[in-house]
C-alpha positions in Angstrom: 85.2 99.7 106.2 85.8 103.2 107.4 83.4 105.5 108.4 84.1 108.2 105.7 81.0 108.6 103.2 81.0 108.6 99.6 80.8 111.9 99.4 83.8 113.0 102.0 86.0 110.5 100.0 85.5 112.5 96.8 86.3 115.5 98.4 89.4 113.8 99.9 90.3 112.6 96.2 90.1 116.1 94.9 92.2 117.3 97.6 94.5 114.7 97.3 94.9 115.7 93.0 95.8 119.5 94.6 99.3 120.8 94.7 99.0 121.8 98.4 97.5 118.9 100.7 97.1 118.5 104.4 94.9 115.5 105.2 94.7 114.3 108.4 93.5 111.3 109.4 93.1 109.2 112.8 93.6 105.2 113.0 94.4 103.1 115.8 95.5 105.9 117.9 98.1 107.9 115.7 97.5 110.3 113.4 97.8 110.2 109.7 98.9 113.2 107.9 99.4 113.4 104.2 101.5 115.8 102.2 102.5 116.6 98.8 106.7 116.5 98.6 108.9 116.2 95.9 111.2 113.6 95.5 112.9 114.4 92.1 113.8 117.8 90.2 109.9 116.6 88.3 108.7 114.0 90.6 105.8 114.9 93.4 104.4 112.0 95.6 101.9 112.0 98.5 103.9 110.8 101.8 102.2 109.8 104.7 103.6 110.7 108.0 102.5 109.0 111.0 102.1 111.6 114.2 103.7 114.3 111.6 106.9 111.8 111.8 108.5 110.0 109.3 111.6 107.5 110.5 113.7 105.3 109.0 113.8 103.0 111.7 110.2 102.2 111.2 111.4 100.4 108.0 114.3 98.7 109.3 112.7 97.4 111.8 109.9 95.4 109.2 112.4 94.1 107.6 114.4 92.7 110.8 111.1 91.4 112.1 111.3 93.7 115.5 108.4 95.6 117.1 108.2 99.5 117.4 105.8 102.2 118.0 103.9 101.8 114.4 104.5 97.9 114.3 101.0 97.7 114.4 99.9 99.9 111.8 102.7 100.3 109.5 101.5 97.3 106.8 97.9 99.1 106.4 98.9 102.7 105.7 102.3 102.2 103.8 102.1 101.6 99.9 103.5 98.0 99.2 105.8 97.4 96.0 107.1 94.2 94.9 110.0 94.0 92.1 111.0 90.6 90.9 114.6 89.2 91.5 115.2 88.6 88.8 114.6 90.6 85.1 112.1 88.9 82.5 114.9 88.9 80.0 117.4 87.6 82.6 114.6 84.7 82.9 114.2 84.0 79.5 118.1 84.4 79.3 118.5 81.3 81.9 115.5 79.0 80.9 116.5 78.9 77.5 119.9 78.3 78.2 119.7 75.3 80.6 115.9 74.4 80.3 113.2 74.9 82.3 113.6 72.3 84.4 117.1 72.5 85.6 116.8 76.6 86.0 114.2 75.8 88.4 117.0 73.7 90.4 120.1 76.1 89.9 118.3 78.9 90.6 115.2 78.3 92.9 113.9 81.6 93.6 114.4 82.5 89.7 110.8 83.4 89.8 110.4 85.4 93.3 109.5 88.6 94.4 111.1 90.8 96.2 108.6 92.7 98.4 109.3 96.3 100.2 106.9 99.1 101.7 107.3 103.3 100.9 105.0 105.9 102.1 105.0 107.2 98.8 101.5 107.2 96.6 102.0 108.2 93.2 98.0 109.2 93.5 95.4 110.2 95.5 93.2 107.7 93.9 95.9 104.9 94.9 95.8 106.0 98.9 92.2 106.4 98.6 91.2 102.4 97.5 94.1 101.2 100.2 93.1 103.6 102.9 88.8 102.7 102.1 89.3 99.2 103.4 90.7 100.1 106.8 88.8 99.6 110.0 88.4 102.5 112.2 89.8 105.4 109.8 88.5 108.5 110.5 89.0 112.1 108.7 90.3 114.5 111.0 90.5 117.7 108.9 91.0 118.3 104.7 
């Protein structure tokens, strides 16, 4: 656990729900700063920047299996999404077709998920449970 109180998370969480955030925080060594940006013409996300950076490389490199500055942290403080190979009505589609059975031989990963990490939260209160179970967090500044 982190040693943020009760309390400083709330205040963190109502931050977080402002339109104007800067929320440092400090783990492992690097700094964490968070920011409101928008990503679409109506779409706002909090991004997380690590040492006020933000490279693509950093995800590359995860998915290549090679080592880089944030190699370390980059799992604990990035938002993981997984999206299925495959559509549900692409499923259906092939397991009614050819059974259930012989689907599960033609296509073998019919049922897989695809996983991927963003440093976009779509809420405060969605960095906040992820970032409460880390080890050594601590707030720098709200």
């Amino acid at each position: 656990m982190s040693n943020i109180t009760k309390q400083q998370w709330k205040e963190i969480e109502q931050a977080l729900s402002e339109m104007h955030v800067n929320v440092r925080f400090e783990y492992k060594g690097f700094e964490l700063t968070v920011q409101r940006i928008r990503i679409k013409e109506s779409k706002l996300a909090l991004r997380v920047y690590i040492n006020d950076e933000f490279k693509g490389s950093w995800f590359t490199d995860a998915i290549d299996g090679k080592e880089n500055e944030v190699s370390s942290i980059f799992k604990d403080v990035f938002k993981l999404c997984q999206k299925s190979i495959y559509t549900a009505a692409e499923i259906k589609k092939v397991e009614k077709a050819l059974g259930k059975r012989q689907s599960k031989q033609l296509y073998p990963n019919l049922h897989e998920k695809h996983s991927y990490w963003i440093p976009d939260f779509s809420k405060g209160s969605v960095l906040c449970s992820q970032y409460k179970k880390l080890e050594g967090l601590t707030l720098i500044s709200i």
